[in-house]
C-alpha positions as CSV (number, residue, x, y, z in Angstrom):
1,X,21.5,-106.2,31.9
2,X,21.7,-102.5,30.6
3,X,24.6,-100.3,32.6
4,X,24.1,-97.0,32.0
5,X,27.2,-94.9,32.8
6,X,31.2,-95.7,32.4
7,X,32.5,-93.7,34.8
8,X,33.9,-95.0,38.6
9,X,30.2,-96.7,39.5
10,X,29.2,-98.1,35.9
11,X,32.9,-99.9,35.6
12,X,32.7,-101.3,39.4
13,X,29.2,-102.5,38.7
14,X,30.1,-104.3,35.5
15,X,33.4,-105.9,36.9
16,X,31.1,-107.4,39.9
17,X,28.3,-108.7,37.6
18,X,31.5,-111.0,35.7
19,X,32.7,-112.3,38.9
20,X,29.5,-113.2,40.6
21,X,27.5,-113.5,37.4
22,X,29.3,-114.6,34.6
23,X,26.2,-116.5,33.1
24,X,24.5,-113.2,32.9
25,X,24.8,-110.6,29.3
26,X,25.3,-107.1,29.5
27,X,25.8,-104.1,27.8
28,X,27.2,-100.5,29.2
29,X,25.8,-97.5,27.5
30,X,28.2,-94.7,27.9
31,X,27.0,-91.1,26.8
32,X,30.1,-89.6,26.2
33,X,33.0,-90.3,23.9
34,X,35.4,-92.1,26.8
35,X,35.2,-93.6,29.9
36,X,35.8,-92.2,33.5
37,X,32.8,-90.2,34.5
38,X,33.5,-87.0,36.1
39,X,37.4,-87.9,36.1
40,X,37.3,-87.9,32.5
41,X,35.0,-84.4,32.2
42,X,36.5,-82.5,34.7
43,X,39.9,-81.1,33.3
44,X,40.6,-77.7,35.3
45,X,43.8,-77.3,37.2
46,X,44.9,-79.2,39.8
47,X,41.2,-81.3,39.7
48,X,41.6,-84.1,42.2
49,X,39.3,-86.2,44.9
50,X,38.3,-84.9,48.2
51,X,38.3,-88.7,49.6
52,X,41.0,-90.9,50.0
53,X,41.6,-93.4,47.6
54,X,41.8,-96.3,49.7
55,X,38.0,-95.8,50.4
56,X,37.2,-94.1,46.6
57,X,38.6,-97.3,45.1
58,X,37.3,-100.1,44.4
59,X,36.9,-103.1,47.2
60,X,38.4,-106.0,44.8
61,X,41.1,-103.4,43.3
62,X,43.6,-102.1,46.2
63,X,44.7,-98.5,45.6
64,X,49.0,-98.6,44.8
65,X,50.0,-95.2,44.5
66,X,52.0,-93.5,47.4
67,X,49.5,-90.8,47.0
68,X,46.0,-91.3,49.1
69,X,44.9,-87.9,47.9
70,X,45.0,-88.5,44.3
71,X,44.4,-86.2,41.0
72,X,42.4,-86.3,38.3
73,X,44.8,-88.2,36.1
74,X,45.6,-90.6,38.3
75,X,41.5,-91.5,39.2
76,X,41.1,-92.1,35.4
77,X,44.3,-94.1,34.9
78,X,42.9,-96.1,37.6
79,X,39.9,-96.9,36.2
80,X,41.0,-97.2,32.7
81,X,43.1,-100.2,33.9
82,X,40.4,-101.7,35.9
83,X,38.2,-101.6,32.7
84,X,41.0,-103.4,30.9
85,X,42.1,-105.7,33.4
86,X,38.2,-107.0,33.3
87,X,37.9,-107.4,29.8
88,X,35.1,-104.1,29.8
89,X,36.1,-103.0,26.3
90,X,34.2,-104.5,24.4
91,X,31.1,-104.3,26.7
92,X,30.8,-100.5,26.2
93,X,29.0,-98.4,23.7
94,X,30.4,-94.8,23.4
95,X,28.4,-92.0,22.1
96,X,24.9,-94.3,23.6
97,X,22.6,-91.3,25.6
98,X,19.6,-93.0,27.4
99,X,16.8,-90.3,27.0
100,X,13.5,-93.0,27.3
101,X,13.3,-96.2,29.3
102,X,10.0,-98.2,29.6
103,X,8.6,-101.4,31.3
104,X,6.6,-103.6,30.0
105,X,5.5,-106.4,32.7
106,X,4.0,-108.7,29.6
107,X,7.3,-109.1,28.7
108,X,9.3,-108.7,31.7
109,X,11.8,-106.2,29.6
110,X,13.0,-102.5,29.6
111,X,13.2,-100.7,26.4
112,X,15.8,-98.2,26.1
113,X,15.5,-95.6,24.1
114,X,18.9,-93.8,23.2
115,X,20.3,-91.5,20.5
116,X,23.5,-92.4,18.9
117,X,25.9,-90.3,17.7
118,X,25.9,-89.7,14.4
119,X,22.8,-92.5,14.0
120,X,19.7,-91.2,15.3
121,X,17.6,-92.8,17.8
122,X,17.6,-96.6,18.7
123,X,16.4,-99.0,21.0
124,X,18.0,-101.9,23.4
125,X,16.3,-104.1,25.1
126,X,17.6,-105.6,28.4
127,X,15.4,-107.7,31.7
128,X,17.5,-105.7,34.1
129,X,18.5,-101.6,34.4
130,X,21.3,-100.5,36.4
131,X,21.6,-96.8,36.4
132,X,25.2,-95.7,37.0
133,X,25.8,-92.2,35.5
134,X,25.6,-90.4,38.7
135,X,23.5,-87.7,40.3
136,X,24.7,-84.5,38.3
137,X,24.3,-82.9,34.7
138,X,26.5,-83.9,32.0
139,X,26.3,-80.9,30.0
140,X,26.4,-78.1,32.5
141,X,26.9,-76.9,35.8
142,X,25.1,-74.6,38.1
143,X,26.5,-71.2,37.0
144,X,24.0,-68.2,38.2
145,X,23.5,-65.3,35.6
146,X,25.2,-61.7,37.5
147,X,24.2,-58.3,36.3
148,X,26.9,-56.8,34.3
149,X,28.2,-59.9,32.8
150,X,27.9,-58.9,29.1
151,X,30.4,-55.7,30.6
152,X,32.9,-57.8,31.4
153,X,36.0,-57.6,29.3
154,X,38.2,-60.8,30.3
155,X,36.9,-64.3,30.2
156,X,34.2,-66.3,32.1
157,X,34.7,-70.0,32.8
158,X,33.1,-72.9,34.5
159,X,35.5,-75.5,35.8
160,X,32.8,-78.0,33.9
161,X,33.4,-76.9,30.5
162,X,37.2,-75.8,31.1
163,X,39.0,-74.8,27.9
164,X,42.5,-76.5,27.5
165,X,43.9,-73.5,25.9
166,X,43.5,-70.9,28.6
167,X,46.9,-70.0,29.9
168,X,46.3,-68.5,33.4
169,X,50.0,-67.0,34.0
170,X,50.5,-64.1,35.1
171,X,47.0,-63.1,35.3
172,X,44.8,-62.0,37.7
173,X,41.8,-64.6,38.8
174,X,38.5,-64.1,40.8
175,X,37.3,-67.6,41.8
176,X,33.6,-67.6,42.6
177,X,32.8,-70.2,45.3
178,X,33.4,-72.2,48.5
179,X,33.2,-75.5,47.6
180,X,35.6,-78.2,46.9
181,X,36.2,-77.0,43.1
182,X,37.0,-73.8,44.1
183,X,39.6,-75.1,47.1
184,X,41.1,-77.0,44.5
185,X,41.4,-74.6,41.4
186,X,42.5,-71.3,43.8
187,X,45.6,-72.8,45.1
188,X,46.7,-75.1,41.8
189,X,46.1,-72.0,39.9
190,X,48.4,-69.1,42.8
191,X,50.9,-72.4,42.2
192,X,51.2,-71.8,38.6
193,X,51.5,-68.2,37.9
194,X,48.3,-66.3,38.4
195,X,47.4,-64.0,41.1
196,X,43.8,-65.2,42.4
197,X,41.0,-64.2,44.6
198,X,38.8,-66.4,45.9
199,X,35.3,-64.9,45.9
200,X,32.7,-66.7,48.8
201,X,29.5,-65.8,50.2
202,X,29.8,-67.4,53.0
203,X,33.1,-70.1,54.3
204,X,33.2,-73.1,54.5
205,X,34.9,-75.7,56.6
206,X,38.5,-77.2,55.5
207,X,40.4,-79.5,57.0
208,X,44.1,-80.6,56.0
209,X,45.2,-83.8,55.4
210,X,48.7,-85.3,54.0
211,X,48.1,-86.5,50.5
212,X,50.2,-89.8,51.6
213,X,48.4,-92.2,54.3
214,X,52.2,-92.9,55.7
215,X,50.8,-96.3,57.3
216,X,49.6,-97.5,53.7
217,X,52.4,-97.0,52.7
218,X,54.5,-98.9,55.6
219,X,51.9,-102.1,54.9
220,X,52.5,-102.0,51.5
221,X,56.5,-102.8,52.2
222,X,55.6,-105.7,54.8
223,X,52.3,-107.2,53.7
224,X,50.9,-108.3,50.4
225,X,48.9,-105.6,48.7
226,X,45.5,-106.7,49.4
227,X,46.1,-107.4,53.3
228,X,47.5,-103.7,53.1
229,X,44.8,-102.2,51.4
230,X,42.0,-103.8,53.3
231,X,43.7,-102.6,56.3
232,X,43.7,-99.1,55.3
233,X,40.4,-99.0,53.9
234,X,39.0,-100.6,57.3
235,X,40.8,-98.1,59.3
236,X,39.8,-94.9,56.8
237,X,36.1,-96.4,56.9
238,X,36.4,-96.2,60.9
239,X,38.0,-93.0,61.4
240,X,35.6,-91.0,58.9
241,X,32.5,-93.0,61.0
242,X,34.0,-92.0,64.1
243,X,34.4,-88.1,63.2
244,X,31.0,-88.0,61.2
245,X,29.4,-89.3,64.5
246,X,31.2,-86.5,66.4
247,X,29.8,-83.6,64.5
248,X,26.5,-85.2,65.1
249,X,26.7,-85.3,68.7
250,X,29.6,-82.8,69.3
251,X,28.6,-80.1,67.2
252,X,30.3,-77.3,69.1
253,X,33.8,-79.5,69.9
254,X,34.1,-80.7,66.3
255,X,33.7,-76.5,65.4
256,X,36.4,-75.7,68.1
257,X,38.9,-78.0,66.7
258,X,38.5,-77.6,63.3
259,X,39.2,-73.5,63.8
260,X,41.5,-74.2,65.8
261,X,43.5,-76.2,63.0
262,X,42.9,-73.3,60.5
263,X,44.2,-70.9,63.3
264,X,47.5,-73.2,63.2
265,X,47.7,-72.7,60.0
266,X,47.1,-69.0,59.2
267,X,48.7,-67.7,62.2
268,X,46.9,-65.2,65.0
269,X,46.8,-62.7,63.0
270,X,44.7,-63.9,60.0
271,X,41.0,-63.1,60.2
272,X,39.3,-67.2,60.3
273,X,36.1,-65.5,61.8
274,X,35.2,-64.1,58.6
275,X,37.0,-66.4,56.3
276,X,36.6,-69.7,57.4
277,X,34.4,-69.6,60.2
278,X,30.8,-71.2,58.8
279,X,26.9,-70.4,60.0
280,X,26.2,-74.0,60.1
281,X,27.6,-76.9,62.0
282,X,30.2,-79.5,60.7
283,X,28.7,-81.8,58.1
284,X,25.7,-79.8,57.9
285,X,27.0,-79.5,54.1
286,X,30.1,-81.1,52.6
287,X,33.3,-80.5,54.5
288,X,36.6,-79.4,52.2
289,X,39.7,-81.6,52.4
290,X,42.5,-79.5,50.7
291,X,45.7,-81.8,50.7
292,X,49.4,-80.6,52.7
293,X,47.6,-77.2,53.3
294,X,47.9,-76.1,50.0
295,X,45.1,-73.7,50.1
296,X,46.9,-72.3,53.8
297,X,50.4,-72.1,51.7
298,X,48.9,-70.3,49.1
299,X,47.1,-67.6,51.4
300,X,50.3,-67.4,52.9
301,X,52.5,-66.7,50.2
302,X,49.7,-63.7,48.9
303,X,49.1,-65.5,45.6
304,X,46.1,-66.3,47.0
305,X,43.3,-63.7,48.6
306,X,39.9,-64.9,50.0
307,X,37.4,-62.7,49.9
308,X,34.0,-62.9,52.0
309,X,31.6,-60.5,50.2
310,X,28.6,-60.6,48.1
311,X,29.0,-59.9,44.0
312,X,26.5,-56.8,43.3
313,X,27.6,-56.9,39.7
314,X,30.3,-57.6,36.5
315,X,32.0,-54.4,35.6
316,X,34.1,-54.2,32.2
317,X,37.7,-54.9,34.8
318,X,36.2,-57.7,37.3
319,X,33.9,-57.6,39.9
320,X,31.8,-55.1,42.1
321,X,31.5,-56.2,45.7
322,X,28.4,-55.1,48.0
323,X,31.2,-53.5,50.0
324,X,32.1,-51.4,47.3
325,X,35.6,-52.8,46.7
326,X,36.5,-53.0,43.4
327,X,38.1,-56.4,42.4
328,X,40.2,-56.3,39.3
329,X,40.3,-59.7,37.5
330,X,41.0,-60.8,33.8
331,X,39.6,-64.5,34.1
332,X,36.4,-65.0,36.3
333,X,35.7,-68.7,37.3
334,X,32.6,-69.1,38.2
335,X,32.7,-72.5,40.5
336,X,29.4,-72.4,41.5
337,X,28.5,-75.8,41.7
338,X,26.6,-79.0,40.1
339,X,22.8,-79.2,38.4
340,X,21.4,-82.0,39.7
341,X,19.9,-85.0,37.3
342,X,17.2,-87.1,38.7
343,X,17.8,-90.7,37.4
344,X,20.5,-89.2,34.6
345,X,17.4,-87.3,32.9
346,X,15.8,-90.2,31.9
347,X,12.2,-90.5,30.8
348,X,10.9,-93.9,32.4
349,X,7.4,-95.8,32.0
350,X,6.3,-98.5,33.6
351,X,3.6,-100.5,31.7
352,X,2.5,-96.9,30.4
353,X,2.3,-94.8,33.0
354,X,5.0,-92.1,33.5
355,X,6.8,-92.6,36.4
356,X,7.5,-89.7,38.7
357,X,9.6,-90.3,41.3
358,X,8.8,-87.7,43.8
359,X,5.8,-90.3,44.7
360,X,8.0,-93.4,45.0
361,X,9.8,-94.2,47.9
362,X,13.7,-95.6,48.2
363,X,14.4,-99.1,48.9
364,X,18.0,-100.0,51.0
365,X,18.9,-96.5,48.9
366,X,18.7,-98.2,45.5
367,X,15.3,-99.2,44.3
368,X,12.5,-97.9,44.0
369,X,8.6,-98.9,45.0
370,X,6.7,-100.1,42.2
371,X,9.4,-99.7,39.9
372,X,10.5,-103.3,38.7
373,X,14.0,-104.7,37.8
374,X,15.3,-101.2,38.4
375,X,18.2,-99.8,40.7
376,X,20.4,-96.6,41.0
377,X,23.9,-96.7,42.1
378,X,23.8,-92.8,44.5
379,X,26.7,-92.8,46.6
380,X,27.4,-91.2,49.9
381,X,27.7,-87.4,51.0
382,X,29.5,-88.0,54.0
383,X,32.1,-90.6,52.9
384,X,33.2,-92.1,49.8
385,X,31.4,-92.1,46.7
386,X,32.6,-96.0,46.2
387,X,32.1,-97.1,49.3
388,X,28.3,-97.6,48.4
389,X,28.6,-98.0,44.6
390,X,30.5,-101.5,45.8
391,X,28.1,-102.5,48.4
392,X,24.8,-101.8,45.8
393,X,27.0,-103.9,43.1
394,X,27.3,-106.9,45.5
395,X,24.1,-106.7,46.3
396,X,22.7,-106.4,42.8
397,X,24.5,-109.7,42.1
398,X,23.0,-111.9,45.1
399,X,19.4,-110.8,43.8
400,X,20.4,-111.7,40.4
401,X,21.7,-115.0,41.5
402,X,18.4,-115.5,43.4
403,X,16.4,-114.5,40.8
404,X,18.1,-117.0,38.4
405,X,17.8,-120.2,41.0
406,X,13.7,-119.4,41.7
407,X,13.2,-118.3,38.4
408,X,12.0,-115.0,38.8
409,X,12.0,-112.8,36.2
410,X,10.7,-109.7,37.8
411,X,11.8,-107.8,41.6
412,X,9.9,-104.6,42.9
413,X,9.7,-103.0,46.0
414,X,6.3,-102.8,47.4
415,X,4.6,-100.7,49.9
416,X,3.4,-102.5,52.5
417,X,-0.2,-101.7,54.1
418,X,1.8,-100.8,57.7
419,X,4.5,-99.2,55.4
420,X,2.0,-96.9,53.7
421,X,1.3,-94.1,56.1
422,X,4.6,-93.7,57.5
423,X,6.0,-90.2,57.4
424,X,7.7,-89.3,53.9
425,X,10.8,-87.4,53.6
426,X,13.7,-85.7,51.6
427,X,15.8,-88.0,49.4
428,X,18.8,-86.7,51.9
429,X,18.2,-85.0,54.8
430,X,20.2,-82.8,56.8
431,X,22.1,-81.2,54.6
432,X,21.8,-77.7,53.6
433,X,24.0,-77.6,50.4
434,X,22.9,-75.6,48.1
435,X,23.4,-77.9,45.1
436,X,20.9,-80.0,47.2
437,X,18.2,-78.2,47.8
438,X,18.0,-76.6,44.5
439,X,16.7,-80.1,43.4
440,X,15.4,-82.2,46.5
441,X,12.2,-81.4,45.2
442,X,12.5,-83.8,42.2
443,X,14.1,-86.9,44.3
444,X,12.3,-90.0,45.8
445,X,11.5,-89.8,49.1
446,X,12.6,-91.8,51.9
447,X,10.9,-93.3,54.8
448,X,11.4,-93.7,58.3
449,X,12.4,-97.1,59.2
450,X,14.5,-99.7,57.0
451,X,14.4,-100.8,54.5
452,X,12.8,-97.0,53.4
453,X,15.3,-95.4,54.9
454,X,18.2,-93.2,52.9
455,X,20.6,-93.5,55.6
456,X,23.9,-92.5,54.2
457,X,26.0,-94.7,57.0
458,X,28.1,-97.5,55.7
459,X,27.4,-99.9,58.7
460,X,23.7,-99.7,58.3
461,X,23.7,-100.5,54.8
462,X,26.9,-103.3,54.9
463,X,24.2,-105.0,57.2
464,X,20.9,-104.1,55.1
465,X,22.7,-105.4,51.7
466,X,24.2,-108.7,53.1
467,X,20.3,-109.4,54.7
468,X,18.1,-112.0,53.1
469,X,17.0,-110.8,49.5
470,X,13.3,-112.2,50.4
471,X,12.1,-109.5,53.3
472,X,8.9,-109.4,52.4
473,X,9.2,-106.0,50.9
474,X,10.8,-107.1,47.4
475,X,8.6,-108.8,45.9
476,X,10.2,-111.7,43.3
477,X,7.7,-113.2,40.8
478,X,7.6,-113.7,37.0
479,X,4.9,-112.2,35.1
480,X,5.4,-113.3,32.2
481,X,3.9,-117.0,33.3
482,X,1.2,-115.3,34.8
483,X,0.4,-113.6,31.2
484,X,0.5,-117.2,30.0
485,X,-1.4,-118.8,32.5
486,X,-4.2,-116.3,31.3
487,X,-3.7,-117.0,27.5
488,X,-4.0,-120.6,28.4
489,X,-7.4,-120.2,29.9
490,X,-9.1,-117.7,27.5
């Protein structure tokens, strides 16, 4: 097997392929120079997770720290020692970009083209390909050209490519975005000396949580650590079902109370109706988890302005609003948001033909029809990232293992004849993120009944991984007998 990606998904998937298939070889290619994924690339101030780490860690590895809400830091020390305390080491290959991959059913192989650093192009061959690099661009972000920009006197940053040696105090900051990134750079940077404005469109909804989980905590003291995690992660996985459920059939109540929090927070006279007060419904695009009301404190205290206008243009001092306000900055981040990479980029064949996966359809969320011995760890939108990398790694493992006792070589999804005029649609629906629809475009489809549905709900696809690997849909065979069986009778 070929694992392509180091980061949170490629580790987990490597340290459940030794446990449940030690028989089986395998390689990790890792395009950068360490691992860690996005906790190793993203370096800007006060970068952290926006799910709790009892559900963003792994299911064999229970999550220690007193802090649930962890930072950047911490993430990659975590999987650093997982990597280590599996013996992962020596598996990986730094400085290994995957730009080609192709199929050849003769042979039952994928060929891998990569270029190494410093070496040129190669290529690895491997009977299984585990993509595991994620669903965003390496080596860039999303940041939108603005008229005037070439004006602009002070510095322009994106939190992708953040340079260790700016020093932020005492300066004035304009923060461009809504997201998560810019919840989490606005207040660590008001913290640490600079006077910022955050710069939105439009709000967003935010919700505060304590960065401690107080009855992890407790367990830990009473119960071994593994009883005590699986506790917590159970009752996280419940509580964020239950509340994703609500916004989907209590729109209007989950709105009301979430406003209501930020009211709490902000006081009566602070204006949430233009600030934090969103068009859509909750969950209709990513909600923002800021940890102890930082972001609040911050407003608060006046280190920290949010400002809800559009940006007509850079001017040599900061920004031009449509309002006409003039908005003095000497550092502009522009936190803007992800590009999107189908499949990490990768160019894949199958047998010759290009594969373009607009026409293919998702299997259980991980395969893809008539792609052979091929699956993509995507994680969820609504919940933790992890939480599906672990149940695609568990599941890659029982087909492995059921591949090696009927001898098949080769697994692809098939389209049925009832399967193949069912109604087609987006990779992920519902969701009006911007980063998403830039690119939904250029995703598989889904379809609408399992197992061609997306579904993006843990219960559904605990129960759809854990079914029988034989379903009639994924087909198990080994070609390369069949190519035999047809040399033997010319």
């Amino acid at each position: 097997m070929i694992i392509v990606g180091a980061g949170l998904s490629g580790i987990g998937a490597a340290c459940h392929l030794k446990r449940e298939c030690p028989d089986r070889s395998f390689t990790i290619l890792e395009g950068r120079d360490a691992i860690g994924g996005t906790w190793d690339l993203f370096r800007y101030p006060g970068v952290r997770s926006d799910s709790d780490m009892h559900t963003l860690g792994y299911d064999f590895k229970p999550w220690t720290d007193a802090k649930a809400i962890a930072d950047g830091p911490a993430i990659l020390s975590y999987v650093e020692e997982t990597a280590r305390e599996n013996g992962l080491m020596d598996h990986i290959r730094f400085g290994h970009h995957v730009r080609t991959a192709r199929w050849d059913s003769d042979t039952a192989t994928w060929t891998v083209g990569v270029d190494r650093a410093g070496s040129g192009r190669v290529e690895i061959t491997a009977n299984f390909l585990y993509m595991c690099g994620g669903y965003y661009e390496y080596e860039g972000g999303h940041a939108p050209h603005f008229e005037g920009e070439d004006d602009f006197s002070g510095t322009i940053i994106h939190p992708q490519a953040w340079p260790a040696s700016l020093d932020h105090a005492g300066k004035r900051v304009a923060v461009i975005g809504s997201g998560a990134t810019a919840m989490t750079l606005a207040p660590a940077m008001a913290d640490t000396g600079a006077e910022v404005a955050m710069v939105q469109r439009s709000p967003t909804y935010v919700i505060s949580r304590p960065d401690e989980d107080k009855l992890a905590n407790a367990l830990r003291r009473w119960l071994p650590e593994r009883f005590a995690y699986a506790i917590t992660r159970w009752k996280n996985i419940t509580l964020q079902a239950i509340f994703y459920k609500q916004t989907r059939v209590r729109p209007a109540k989950v709105r009301s109370q979430l406003l209501g929090l930020v009211r709490r927070h902000l006081g009566p006279d602070y204006d949430v109706e233009t600030h934090f007060t969103p068009r859509y419904d909750p969950w209709d695009q990513r909600l923002c988890l800021i940890p102890n009301a930082d972001l609040f404190r911050a407003i608060r205290s006046g280190a920290l302005e949010v400002v809800t206008d559009s940006i007509e243009r850079f001017t040599e001092g900061g920004l031009k609003l449509a309002s006409g306000r003039e908005l003095r900055a000497d550092v502009i981040v522009k936190a803007t948001g992800l590009k999107l990479a189908v499949m990490g980029g990768v160019t894949f064949t199958v047998d010759g033909k290009r594969v373009n996966f607009p026409d293919t359809t998702v299997y259980k969320g991980m395969m893809f029809s008539d792609v052979p011995n091929l699956v993509q760890t995507f994680g969820y939108i609504n919940a933790s990232w992890t939480l599906r990398a672990d149940l695609t790694a568990r599941y890659v493992c029982r087909l492995l293992n059921r591949m090696e006792r009927t001898g098949a070589r080769q697994c692809t999804a098939r389209l049925r004849d009832e399967d193949r005029d069912m109604p087609r649609r987006p990779w992920i629906e519902d969701f009006s993120s911007g980063y998403m629809q830039r690119s939904m475009h250029l995703f598989p489809k889904q379809g609408d009944s399992h197992p061609w549905r997306h579904a993006q709900d843990y219960a559904v696809d605990k129960k759809l991984t854990r079914a029988p690997i034989e379903d009639g849909v994924l087909v198990l065979d080994n070609p390369v007998d069949r190519q035999s069986a047809r040399r033997r009778v010319a």
